[in-house]
Structures are given as C-alpha cells and as structure tokens.
C-alpha positions in Angstrom: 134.9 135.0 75.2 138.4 133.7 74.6 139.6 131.7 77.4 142.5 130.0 75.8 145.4 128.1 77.2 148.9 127.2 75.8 150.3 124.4 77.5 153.3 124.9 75.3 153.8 128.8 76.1 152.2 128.6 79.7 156.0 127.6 81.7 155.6 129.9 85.2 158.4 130.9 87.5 158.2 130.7 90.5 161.6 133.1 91.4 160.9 137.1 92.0 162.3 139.2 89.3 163.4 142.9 88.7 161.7 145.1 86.0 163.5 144.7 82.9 162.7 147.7 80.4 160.4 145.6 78.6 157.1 147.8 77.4 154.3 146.7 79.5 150.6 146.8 79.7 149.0 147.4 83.4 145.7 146.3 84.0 145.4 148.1 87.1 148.3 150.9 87.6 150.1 152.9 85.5 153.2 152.3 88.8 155.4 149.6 87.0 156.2 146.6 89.7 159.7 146.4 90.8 159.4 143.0 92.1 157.0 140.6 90.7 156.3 137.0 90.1 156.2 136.5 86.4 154.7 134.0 84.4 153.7 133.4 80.6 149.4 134.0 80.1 147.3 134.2 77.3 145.1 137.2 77.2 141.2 137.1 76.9 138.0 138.5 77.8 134.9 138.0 79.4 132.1 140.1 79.7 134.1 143.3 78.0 136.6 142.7 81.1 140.1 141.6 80.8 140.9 137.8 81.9 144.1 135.6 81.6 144.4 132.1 81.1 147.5 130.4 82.9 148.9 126.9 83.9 150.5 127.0 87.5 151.6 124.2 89.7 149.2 123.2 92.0 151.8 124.0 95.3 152.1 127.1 94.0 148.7 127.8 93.4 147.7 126.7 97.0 150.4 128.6 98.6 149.2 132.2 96.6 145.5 131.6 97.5 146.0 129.9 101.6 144.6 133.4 103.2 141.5 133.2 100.7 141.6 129.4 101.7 141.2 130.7 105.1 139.4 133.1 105.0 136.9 131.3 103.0 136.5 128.3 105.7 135.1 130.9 107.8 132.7 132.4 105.8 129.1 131.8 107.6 127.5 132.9 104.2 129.5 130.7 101.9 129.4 127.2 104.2 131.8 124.5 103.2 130.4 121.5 101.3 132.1 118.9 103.8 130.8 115.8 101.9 132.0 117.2 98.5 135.4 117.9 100.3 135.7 114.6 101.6 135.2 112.5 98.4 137.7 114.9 96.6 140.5 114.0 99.1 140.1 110.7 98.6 140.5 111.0 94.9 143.4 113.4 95.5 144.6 109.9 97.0 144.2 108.0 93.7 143.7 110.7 90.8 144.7 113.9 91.8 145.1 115.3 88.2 141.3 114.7 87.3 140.0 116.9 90.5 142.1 119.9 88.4 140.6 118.7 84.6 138.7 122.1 84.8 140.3 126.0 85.4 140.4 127.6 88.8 138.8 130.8 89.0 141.0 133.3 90.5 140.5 137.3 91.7 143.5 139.8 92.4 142.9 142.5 94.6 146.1 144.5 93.3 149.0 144.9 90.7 148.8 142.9 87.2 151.2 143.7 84.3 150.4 141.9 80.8 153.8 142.4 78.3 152.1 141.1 75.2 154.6 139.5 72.8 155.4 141.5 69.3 154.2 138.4 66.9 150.7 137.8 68.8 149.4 140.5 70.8 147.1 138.2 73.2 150.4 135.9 74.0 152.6 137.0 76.5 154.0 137.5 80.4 151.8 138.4 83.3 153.5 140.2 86.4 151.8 139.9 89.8 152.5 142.0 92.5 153.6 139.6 95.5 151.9 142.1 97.7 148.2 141.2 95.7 145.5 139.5 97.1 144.6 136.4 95.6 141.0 135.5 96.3 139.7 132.1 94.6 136.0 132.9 93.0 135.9 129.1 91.8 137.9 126.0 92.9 137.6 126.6 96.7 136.8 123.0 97.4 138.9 121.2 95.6 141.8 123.1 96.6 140.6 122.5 99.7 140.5 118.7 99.4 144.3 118.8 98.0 144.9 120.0 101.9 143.0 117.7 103.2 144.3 114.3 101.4 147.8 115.6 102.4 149.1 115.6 99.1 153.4 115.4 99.5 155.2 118.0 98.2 156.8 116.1 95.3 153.4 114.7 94.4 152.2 118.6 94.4 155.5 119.7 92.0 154.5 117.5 89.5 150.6 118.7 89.6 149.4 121.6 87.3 146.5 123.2 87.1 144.8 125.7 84.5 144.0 129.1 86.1 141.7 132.0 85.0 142.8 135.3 86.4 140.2 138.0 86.3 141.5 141.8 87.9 139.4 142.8 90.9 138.8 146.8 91.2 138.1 146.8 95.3 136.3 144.7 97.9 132.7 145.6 96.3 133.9 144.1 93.1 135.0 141.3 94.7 131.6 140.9 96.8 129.7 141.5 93.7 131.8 138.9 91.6 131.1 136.5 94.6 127.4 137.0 94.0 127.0 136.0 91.2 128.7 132.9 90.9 127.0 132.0 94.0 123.9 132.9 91.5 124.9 130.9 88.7 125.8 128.1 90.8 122.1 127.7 92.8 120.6 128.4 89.1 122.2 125.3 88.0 120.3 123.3 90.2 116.9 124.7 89.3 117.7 124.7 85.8 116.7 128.2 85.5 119.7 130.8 84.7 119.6 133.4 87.5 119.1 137.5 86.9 123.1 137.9 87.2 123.4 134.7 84.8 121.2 136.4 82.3 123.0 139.4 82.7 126.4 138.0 82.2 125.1 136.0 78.9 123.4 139.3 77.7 126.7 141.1 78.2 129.0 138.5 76.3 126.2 138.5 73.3 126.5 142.1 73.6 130.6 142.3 73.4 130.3 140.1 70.3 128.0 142.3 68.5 130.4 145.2 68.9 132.8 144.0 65.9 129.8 142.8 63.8 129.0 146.5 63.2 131.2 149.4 61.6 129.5 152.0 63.4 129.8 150.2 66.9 133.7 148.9 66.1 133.6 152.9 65.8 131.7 154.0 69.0 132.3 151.7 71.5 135.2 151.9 73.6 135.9 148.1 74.7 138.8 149.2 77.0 138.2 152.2 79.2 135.6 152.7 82.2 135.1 155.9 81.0 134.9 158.3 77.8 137.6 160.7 78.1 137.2 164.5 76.3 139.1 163.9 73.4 138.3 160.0 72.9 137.0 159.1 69.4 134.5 156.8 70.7 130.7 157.9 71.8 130.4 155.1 74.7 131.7 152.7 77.2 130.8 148.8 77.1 129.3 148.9 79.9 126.9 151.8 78.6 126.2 149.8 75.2 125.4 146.6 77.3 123.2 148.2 79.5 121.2 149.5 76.1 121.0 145.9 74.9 119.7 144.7 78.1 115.8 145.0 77.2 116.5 142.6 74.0 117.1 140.1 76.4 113.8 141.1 78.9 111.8 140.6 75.4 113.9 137.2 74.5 112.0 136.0 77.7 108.7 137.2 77.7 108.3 136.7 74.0 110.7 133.8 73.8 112.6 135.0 70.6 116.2 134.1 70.3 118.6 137.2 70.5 122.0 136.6 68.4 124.7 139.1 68.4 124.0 139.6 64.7 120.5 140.5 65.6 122.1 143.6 68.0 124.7 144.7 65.5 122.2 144.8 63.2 119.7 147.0 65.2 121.9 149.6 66.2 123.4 149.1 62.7 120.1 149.9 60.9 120.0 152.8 63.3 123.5 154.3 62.2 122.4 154.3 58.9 119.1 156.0 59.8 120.4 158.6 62.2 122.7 161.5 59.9 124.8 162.2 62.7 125.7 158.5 63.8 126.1 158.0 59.7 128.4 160.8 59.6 130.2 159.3 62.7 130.8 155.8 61.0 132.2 157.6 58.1 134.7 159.9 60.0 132.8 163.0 58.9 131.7 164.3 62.3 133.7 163.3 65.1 133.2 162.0 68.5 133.4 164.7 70.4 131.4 166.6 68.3 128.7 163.9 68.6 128.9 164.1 72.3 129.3 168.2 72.3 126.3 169.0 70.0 123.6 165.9 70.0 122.1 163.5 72.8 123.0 160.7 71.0 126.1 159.6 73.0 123.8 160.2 76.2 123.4 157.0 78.1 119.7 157.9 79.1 119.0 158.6 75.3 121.1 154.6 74.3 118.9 153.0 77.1 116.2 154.6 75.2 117.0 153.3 71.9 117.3 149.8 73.3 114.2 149.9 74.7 113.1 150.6 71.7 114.6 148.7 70.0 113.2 145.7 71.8 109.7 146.7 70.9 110.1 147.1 67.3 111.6 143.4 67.5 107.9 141.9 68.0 106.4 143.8 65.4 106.1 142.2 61.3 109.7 141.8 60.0 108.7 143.9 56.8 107.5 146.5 59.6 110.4 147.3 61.8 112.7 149.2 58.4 109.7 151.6 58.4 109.4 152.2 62.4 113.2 152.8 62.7 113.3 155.1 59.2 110.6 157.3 61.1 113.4 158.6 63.3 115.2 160.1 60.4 113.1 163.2 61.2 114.0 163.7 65.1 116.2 166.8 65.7 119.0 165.1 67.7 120.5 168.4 68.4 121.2 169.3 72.4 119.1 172.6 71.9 116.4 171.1 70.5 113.3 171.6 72.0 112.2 168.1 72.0 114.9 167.7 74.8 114.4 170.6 77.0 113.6 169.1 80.3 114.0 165.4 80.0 117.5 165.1 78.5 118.9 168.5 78.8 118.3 171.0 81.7 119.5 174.4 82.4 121.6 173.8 79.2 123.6 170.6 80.6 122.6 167.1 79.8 121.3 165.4 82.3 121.8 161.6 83.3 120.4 159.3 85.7 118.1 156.6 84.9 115.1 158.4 86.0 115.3 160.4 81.9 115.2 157.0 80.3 111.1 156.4 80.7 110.5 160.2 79.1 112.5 159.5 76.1 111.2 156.6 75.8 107.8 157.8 75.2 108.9 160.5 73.1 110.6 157.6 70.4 107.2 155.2 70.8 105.5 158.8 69.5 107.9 159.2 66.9 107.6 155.8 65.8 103.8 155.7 66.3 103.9 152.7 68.3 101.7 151.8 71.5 103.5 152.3 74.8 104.6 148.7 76.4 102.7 148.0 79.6 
C-alpha cells in the first residue's frame, strides 16, 4: 500500500473554485463538479481500493468533519473514551502538534475528482464536492480533544494535520468500514488480529502479488467493480482476493508464512499449466473468449483453484509441480461434460458460492489428492 505524503506538494485551499477544462479522473461520478474545494493529494491504494494522502489545516479539517463529530458523540455503539479525551485536551494545551503526529482517517459519502499531474501520474489535485459527507473512520478523539481544550483560531491556522481519504460507496460501506476498524482496534488489545484484520492483510498480500505475475498483471482488473463484455481482463480484485483467501486459512492452521511471491507464483505455475490461461498471457486467446468458451474466468471455478491451491501448499515441495501439471488434462471447455450441473446449467454458468465445494472435489480427483476435512 502506498500511503505517501508530500509536505512540499500537499498546499490546500480553502476558497471554492469553478471547473477549469482540466482532464479529470472521478472516483465516484462520471458528473464533473462545478464547485469544489480543491486541494493537491497524492494518490494510493489500500486493499485494491483508491485512497489519498493529504495535509489540511487542522480548522479546516474540524470544520469539514463537525456533523460526523456530532454525530459520532451520540453513537451508543461506538461510546466516547472520556479519559482518553481529557488527557488529549490537556496536551492540545501544551503540544498540540504531537496529538496530529499520525494521519486522520477520513470517509466521503459523495463527489471526489483526482486530476493527476502529466510528469507523475499518482501526484496531483483532489476536488471534493462541498455537498459530500465527511465521516472520520479514525482520529475521532483527538479531534474531539482539539474542541475540547478550546484551541484559538490562530493557534488552529497554524496546525496541520496529514489526512487519508478513502471514497465511501453508500451507508453499508461506511457501516462495514466502521466495523472493521472497530475490529482491528479490540484485536490490538488481545494481540490477536481479528477475522476482518486477516482479511484486510490477506487482501493487501493479495494486490501485491498481482504485478509479480505476467498472467495476473494480464487478468486482473485492479480498477473496476465489475468485468465489462469487451474488457481484456478475466477478473475483478475482489474476485482474485477472495481465491487467495484459503492461503491465508492454511497460513493459520498450518502456520506457514504466505508471501505475495508465494501467490504469484501459484496462479503463475497454473498459467503455465492451463493452455487457455497460457494462451491468455501471451495474447493468443483473448479475454472474452476465455470468459465466452471456458469456466476458467468463473469466480466459483477461481475460489476453487485457491482452495486448491492451499492444499497442494502442505504437501513435499518437489510434489506440488506434479499435482498442479495433472490438471493439464482437464477439459476447461463450458460444454464439457465435467461441468454439466455444478458450473454450467441449462447452458449458462452458474455462480453462487454454493458451486465452489463441487468443483472442488472434482480438482482433489484430478489431482489425486485426499479431500481436506
């Protein structure tokens, strides 16, 4: 994840501006903002999701996020830490700059714009709808402290904080985004990382993997939600990081370390195994013909494989090149009959994660390897 800050590059105003015809790139609607409050951001990613790293003054901050600052101190489900409040107001008094030496976490419910800059494509503006709603994920009691201690004005103009932008789709996001921080943060007090934790880690290894591979640089679309008709690519992120998921369930229960050179070369291994994903890495069968003719841009089928793939991971190192070279002989084709009635139905391909157990079997055959209890 690249959550980078440019002190230098990171000046915000503070004015509302008109569009200029400046070539932008909206993270949420294609509608271009006719009145926004512009600042320079850095552009990164977390989790295969766009983020953006800025520095704002601290009034300004507070005065974007008071209706999340509200609405947050009267939360039942999310109770204010009134201790932890109190001795951040009284360093507000003394230090205020050290309460901010780490980035706020922000959400917006509503209009970004990135303009990326011509000489570095991650450095550039970022346009926020005045109308957005600014929800803070992390930072809620320190901001709330700067109330408290009654920081002046001038005190405030001269304060600056780093911020983290991350787009929010709709309230569910948000709820779900609220979750698991809340996760993460009673996991660090056991010691233990919590399921969504685990999930987000797996998901970062996961986006790392992708450009360690040719044939998932090639498949996986990093960008869109969904795979469009004529996209080139065979599967979403979130599709390929669901796959890798059951590496991860192993890494536990077998306590082997999973590295995203260890995924990229799993589903490498399998690219070169698999003719139609060989002819897909080197441009001689298209996407859409993958998608069209074989099951193997079906997210069932991917879940599958990772399964798999997880299982072939405890077996002898010298082993696992002759388990996955067994599926060299598998008919991927959609009218195969291999498929008839757990991937395809009726002639359509079927999804739902309730297909994912029946391939499964069918690859542990194939491979000749003992189902996992």
């Amino acid at each position: 994840m690249r959550n980078l800050i440019d002190n230098e590059s990171a000046e915000v105003s503070k004015v509302l501006k008109r569009s200029t015809s400046r070539q932008s790139t909206p993270t949420q609607s294609a509608e271009k903002l006719t009145t926004f409050i512009e600042f320079s951001a850095i552009r990164g990613t977390q989790a295969g999701r766009p983020q953006y790293a800025v520095i704002w003054p601290v009034g300004m901050l507070i005065r974007l996020s008071a209706e999340s600052l509200s609405r947050m101190s009267r939360r039942p489900s999310e109770p204010i830490d009134a201790r932890l409040v109190d001795d951040l107001a009284e360093r507000c008094e003394t230090e205020p700059e050290r309460v901010f030496n780490q980035p706020i976490l922000l959400g917006v419910l509503g209009r970004l714009a990135f303009l990326p800059t011509e000489s570095a494509p991650d450095m550039g503006v970022l346009r926020l709808d005045p109308a957005a709603r600014v929800e803070i994920l992390d930072g809620f009691h320190r901001l709330a402290a700067i109330k408290q201690a009654g920081i002046s004005e001038d005190q405030l103009a001269d304060l600056s904080a780093a911020i983290l932008i991350s787009p929010i789709r709709d309230l569910y996001d948000l709820a779900k985004r609220r979750r698991a921080l809340t996760n993460c943060a009673g996991s660090a007090k056991t010691g233990e990382a919590s399921p969504l934790e685990r999930r987000v880690q797996s998901e970062q290894i996961a986006n790392e993997s992708v450009a360690l591979s040719p044939f998932l640089k090639k498949a996986v679309d990093l960008s869109q939600p969904t795979i469009a008709l004529r996209s080139r690519r065979l599967f979403t992120f979130k599709t390929y990081a669901r796959a890798c998921r059951p590496f991860f369930d192993a890494r536990r229960e077998h306590t082997i370390p999973i590295t995203a050179e260890q995924l990229a070369g799993y589903w490498q291994s399998l690219a070169d195994t698999l003719p139609d994903w060989q002819g897909f890495t080197t441009r001689r069968i298209g996407g859409g013909e993958v998608r069209e003719k074989t099951v193997l841009a079906n997210a069932g089928l991917l879940r599958a494989l990772g399964r798999l793939g997880a299982r072939v991971l405890v077996e002898p190192p010298a082993q696992q090149p002759k388990l996955i070279a067994r599926l060299a002989g598998v008919d991927w084709r959609r009218d195969s009959p291999a498929w008839q009635g757990t991937l395809v139905a009726d002639g359509k391909i079927r999804t739902g994660s309730e297909i994912e157990d029946g391939v499964y079997l069918h690859l542990l055959k194939v491979c000749r390897l003992g189902a996992d209890g």
